[in-house]
N, C-alpha and C positions, 0 to 999 in steps of 0.2 A: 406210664400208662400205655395201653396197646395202642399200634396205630388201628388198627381195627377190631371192633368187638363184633364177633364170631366166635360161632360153637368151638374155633379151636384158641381163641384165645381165653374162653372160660375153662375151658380143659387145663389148658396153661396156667392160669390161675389158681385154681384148683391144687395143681400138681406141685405149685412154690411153695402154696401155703402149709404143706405137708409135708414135706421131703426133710425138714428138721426135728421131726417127732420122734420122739425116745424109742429105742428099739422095744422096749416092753409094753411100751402103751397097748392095750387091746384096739385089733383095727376099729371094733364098734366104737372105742373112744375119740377115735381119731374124726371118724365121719361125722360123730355125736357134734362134736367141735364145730365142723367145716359149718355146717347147717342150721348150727343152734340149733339143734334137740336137742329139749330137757324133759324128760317124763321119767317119774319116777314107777313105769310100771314099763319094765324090760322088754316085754311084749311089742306094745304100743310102739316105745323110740325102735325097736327093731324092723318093723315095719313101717315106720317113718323113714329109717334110712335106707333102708331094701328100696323104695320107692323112688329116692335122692338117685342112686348108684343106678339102678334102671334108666334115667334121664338120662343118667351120664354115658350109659352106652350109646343112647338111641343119638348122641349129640359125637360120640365117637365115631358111627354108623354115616350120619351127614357128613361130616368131616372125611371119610373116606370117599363116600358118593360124591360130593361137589370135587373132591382134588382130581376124581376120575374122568369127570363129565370133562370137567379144563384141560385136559389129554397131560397131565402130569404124570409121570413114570412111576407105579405102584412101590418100586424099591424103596424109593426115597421119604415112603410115610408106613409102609403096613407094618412095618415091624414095629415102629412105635407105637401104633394105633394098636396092635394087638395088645403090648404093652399094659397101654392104658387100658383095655378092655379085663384085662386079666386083675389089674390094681384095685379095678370095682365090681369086683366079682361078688356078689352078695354071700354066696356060699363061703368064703373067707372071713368072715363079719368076724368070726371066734377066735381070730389067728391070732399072733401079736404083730405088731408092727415092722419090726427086724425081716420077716419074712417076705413081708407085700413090700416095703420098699426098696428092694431090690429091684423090681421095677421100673424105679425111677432111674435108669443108667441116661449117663452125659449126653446120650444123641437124641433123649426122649423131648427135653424141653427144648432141642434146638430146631428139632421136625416140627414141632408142634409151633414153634414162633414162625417158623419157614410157613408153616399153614397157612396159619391168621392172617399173616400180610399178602398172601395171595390171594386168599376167597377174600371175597367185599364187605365192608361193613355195613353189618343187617341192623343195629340200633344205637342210639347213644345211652350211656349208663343214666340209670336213674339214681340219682346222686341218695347218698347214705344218710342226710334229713329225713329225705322222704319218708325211706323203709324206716327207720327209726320211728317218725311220725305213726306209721300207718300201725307197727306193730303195738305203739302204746294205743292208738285207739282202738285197737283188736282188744287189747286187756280190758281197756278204759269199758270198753259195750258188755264185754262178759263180766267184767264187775255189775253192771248196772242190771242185767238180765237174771243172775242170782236172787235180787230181791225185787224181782218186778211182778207188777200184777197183771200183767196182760194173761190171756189165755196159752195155755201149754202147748197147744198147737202154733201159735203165733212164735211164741217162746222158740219152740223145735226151730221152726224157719230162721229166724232171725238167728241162731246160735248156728244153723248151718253156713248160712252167710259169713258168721264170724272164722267157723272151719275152715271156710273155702279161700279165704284172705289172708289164714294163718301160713296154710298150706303153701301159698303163692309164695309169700316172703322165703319159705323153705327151699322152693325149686328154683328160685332168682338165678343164687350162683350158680346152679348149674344148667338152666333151658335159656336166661335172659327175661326178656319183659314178654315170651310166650305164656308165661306162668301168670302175670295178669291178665294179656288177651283171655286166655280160655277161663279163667274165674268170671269175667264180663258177660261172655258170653251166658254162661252157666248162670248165672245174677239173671240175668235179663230173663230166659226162662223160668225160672223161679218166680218174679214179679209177677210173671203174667198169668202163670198156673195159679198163684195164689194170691190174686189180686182183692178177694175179699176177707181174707186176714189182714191184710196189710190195711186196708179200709178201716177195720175196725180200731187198727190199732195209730187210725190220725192224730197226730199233735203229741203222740206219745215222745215222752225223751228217749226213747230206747229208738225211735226211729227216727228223731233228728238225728242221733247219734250214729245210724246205719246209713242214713242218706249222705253226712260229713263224709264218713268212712268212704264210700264210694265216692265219693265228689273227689276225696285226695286221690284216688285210685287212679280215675280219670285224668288227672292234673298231670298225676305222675309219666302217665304215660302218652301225653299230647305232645310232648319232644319227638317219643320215638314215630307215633304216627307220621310228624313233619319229618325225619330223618331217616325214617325206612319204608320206599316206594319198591322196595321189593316183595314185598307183602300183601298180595292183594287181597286179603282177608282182612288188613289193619282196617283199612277206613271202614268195613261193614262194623268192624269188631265198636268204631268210634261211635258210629249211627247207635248202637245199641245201648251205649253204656250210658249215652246222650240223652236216651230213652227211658233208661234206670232211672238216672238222676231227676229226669223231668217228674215221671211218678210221683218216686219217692217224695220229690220238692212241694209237690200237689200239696200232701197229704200233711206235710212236717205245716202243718199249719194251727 
């Protein structure tokens, strides 16, 4: 495991997990992989992973910002980081494989662990229970919303909720535990915008079952809040999602 998780050791990660991929595999298969997208509508997963590889730059992008701000010598990471910037290039989605991992040449994972162990560790991993957990209860709610009765507008809300949790699990490997911050956030507005749907639909199991779902969310991410004081958005991000829950808890009655 890294000594530090940071954007360059998810980079890092990222980059092991893939550098044994058959030279034929289409890269969209590849990233399809790393992310778990599964949509059987081309479209959709491609725009799913267009969105994946976009993070990954912007986490590319920090990774060069913080080595610079530390007065470290640009030689000794841009050429990797360009590297990697180029490996998640979305316009390449259609290539095969053989092609983009040439990329992966021997100094790219060695810059990028020289990284990690320099910049600070911003969070501890949210152990793979959890995400498992969260992702069956994402199924677990979209099953039960298929055949519910609550009103279609209540319905929309609560399935968006369920999108915005799926999503997070998506962007894990590559942002970290920002990908639940900003779903929290995004929750908590939601509540309050539409505080009288969610009223009507008290004691419903469709929203014990959104309340759990967020309750694990929060759980999952009360390590990182104690373990990343470099953050000064986390504890607003904890105030709010404390606020979700409290709601939601009202109502689950």
């Amino acid at each position: 495991m890294a000594k530090n998780i940071n954007s360059a050791s998810r980079i890092l990660s990222i980059i092991d997990s893939v550098k044994a991929e058959s030279d034929a595999t289409p890269a969209h298969d590849v990233w399809g992989k790393v992310f778990d997208i599964e949509n059987e509508d081309k479209s959709r997963k491609t725009f799913a992973i267009s969105r994946c590889l976009a993070d990954l730059h912007d986490e590319v992008e920090s990774v060069r910002s913080e080595m610079k701000k530390l007065g470290y010598s640009e030689n000794l990471y841009n050429t990797t980081l360009n590297k990697c910037n180029t490996l998640f290039a979305v316009q390449t989605l259609m290539s095969k494989w053989q092609s983009m991992k040439q990329q992966i040449t021997p100094e790219v994972p060695v810059a990028l662990g020289f990284c990690s162990e320099i910049l600070p560790n911003e969070e501890d991993l949210i152990d793979k229970d959890s995400l498992d957990d969260l992702k069956r209860m994402a199924a677990d709610l979209r099953d039960t919303l298929s055949s519910s009765k609550l009103p279609d507008y209540t319905r929309n809300i609560i399935d968006k909720h369920i999108t915005k949790i799926e999503e997070a699990l998506t962007k894990y490997k590559a942002v970290g535990a920002k990908a639940f911050e900003e779903v929290l956030q995004s929750a908590y507005g939601e509540v309050i915008a539409n505080e009288e749907a969610f009223k009507e639909a008290k004691g419903s199991s469709e929203l014990g079952k959104l309340s759990a779902m967020w309750q694990k969310t929060k759980s999952a991410l009360d390590g990182v809040v104690d373990a990343n004081k470099r953050l000064g958005a986390m504890g607003g991000m904890a105030e709010k999602g404390q606020k979700v829950l409290e709601f939601l808890s009202n109502l689950n009655v």
